[in-house]
N, C-alpha and C positions, 0 to 999 in steps of 0.2 A: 623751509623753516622760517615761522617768523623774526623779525627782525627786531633786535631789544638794544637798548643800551648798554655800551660796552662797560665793564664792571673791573675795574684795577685793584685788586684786593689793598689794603694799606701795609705801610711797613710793620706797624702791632696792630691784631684785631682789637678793637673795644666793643665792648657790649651796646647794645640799640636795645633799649627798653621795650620800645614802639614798634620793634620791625619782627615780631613774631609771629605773627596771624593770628588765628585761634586760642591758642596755649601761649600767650605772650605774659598772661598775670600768672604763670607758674612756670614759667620754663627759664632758668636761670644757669649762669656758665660757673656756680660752686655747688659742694657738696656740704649738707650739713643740717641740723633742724634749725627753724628758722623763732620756735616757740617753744615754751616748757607744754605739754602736753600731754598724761599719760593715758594709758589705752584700755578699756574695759578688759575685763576678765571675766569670761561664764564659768560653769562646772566641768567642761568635757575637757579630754585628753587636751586636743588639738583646738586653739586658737586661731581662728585665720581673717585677717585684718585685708580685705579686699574689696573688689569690684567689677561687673563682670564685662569687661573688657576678656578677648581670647586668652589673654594667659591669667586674667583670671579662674575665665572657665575650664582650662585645665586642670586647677585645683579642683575644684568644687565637684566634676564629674569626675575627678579619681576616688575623693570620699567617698561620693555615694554608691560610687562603683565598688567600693570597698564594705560598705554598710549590705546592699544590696545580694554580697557575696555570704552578709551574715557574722563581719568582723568587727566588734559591737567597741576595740577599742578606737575602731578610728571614728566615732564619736566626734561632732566637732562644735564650736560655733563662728559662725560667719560675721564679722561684725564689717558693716558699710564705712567705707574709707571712701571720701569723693575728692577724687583727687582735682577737680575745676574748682576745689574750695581748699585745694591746699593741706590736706588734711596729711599726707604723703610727707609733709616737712616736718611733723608734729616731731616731739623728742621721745614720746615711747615709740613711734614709728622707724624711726632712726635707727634708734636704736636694735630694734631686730633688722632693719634692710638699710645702712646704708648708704644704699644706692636709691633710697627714696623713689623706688617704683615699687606697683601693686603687682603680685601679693606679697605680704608676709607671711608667716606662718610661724608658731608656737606649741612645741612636742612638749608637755608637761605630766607626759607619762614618763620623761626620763630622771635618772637621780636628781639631776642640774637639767632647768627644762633646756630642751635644744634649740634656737635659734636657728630659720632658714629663710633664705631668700634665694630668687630665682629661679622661677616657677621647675623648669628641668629638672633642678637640682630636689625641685621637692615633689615630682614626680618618680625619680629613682629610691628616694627615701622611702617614701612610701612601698612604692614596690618590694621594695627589699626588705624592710622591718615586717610586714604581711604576709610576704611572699607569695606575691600577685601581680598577674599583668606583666610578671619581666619572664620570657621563658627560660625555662633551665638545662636545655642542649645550650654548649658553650657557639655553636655556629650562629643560631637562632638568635640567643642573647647578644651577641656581636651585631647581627643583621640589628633588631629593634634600638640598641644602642645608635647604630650609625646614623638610624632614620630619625630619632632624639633629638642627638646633637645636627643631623642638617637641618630638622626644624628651627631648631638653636640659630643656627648662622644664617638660614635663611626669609625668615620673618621680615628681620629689620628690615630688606629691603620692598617685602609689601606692604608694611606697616609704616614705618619712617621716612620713605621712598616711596613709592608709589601714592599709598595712601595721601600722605602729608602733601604731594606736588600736586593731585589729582583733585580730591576731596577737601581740603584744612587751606591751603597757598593762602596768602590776601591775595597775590596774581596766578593766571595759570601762565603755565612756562611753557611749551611746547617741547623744547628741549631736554628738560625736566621728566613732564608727564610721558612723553615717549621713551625716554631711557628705562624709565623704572619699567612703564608698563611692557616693553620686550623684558626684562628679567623676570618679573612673573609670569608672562605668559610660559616663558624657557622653564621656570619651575612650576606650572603646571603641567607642563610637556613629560619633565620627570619623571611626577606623582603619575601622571596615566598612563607614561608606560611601564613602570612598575606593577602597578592594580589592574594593567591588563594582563599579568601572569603570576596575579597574588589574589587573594582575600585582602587581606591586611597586611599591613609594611612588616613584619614580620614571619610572612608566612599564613598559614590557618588558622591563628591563633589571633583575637585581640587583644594588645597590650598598649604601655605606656606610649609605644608613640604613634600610634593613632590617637590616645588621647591627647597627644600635643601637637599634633595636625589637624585636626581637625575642626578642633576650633577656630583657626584659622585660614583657611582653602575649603575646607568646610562651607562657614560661613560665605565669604567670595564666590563659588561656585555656584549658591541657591540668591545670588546678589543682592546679600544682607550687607556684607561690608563694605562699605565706600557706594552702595547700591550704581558698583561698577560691572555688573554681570553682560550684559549686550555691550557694554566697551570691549570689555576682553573677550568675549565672544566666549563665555565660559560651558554652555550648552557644548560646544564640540569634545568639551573632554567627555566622553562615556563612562570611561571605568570612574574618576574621580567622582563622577557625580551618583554612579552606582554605592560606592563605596559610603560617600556623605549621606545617603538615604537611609542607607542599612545601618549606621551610627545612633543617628538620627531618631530611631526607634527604638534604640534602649532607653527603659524607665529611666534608669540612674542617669544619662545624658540629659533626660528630659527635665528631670529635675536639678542636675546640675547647672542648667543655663540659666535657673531662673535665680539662683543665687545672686545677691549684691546687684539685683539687677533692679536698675529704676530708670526705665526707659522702655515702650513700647506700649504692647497690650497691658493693661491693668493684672488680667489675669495670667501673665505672662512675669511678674515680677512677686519676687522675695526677697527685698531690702539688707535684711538680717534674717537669716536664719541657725536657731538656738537647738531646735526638738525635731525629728523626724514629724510627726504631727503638725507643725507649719505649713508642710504644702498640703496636710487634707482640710487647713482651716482656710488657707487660701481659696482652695477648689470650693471651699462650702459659703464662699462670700458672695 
């Protein structure tokens, strides 16, 4: 292992403005908005204030997975939240999450509209209010729950962890990038041997969490994120990559990813999206 500078923590941390890398002009140790700011509102049920980051794309391909099914209230509009400009601190933003991460989300089909935050959280909501994507054998339902919430717990550490040492550092760490990069590999290991005696984390059936895995191991496994794919040698897993292909190929995935997304192929993004008709004006540009 390379050889670094030994590093004494102090007796109270203080904040370093400077020592953040990447995300140093937004990444701050309080909670709070930071400006009066309030947040548009279109005509549909569901408001969703995001960006397509993976737990954005979670949202966005349960809507349409929802729409696509033919259930005309989950309706929504997408409005662009850039969180590199801070947008995530605003005070209507706050105000529905927080915890000042994307997404939000806004249910204004209820009496009093419902406030959620936390992508999971508004993956199960949905589910549940539609009645879709969560299965209704109580064994079934348990399995897709489990797989849920381990996407839950186990993100951060490819995301915040891996990602952040490997891809974001101002240095790379060696100590760092190896620690995380064995814990995703181990939670690659999981997923494929799970999917080498599944369809889907639930069984034969796809639900909520494949849609919350997949955008995330997903993406890593076809080495879109962190374009860390020949590091982790992510070709070896079989079944995860079978699994990510066959996702892949749903309409509604297809056009869920392009949501709040401004980054890539031109014709690969949809900023905001208000009208099902957005992506066939996109495709006609």
């Amino acid at each position: 292992m390379t050889d670094t500078a030994a590093y004494v923590p102090p007796k109270v941390w203080k904040w370093n403005k400077e020592n953040g890398g990447k995300f140093a002009s937004i990444n701050r140790p309080t909670a709070g908005s930071i400006e009066d700011k309030e947040l548009p509102v279109g005509r549909h049920p569901f408001q969703l204030y995001s960006l397509a980051t993976p737990n954005g794309v979670k949202v966005t391909v349960m809507l349409e997975e929802l729409l696509e099914l033919g259930h005309s209230g989950a309706e929504y509009d997408a409005w662009l939240i850039n969180i590199g400009e801070g947008d995530q601190f605003g005070s209507g933003f706050v105000g529905i999450n927080p915890n000042s991460k994307i997404p939000a989300l806004m249910d204004h089909s209820t009496k009093t509209p419902t406030r959620l935050f936390e992508s999971g959280a508004m993956l199960l909501y949905l589910a549940e209010k539609f009645d879709a994507f969560l299965p209704k054998d109580p064994t079934k339902r348990t399995e897709c729950l489990s797989w849920l919430f381990w996407q839950m717990g186990s993100a951060p550490y490819l995301g915040g962890g891996f990602g952040h040492f490997y891809a974001y550092a101002p240095e790379k760490i060696e100590y760092c990038v190896d620690r995380f990069a064995m814990e995703v590999k181990r939670q690659l290991d999981v997923l494929d041997q799970h999917l080498a005696e599944n369809k889907f984390f639930a069984g034969d059936d796809y639900s909520i969490a494949d849609i919350a895995i997949w955008p995330w191991y997903g993406a890593l496994v076809k080495g879109i994120l962190y374009e860390a794919g020949e590091f982790l040698d992510v070709q070896s897993y079989t079944h995860v990559n079978r699994w990510t292909d066959e996702i892949a190929e749903r309409p509604a995935v297809k056009r869920g990813r392009m949501v709040n997304r401004v980054w890539g192929e031109p014709d690969s993004q949809l900023p905001e999206r208000h009208e099902a008709t957005d992506f066939h004006a996109k495709a006609a540009e």
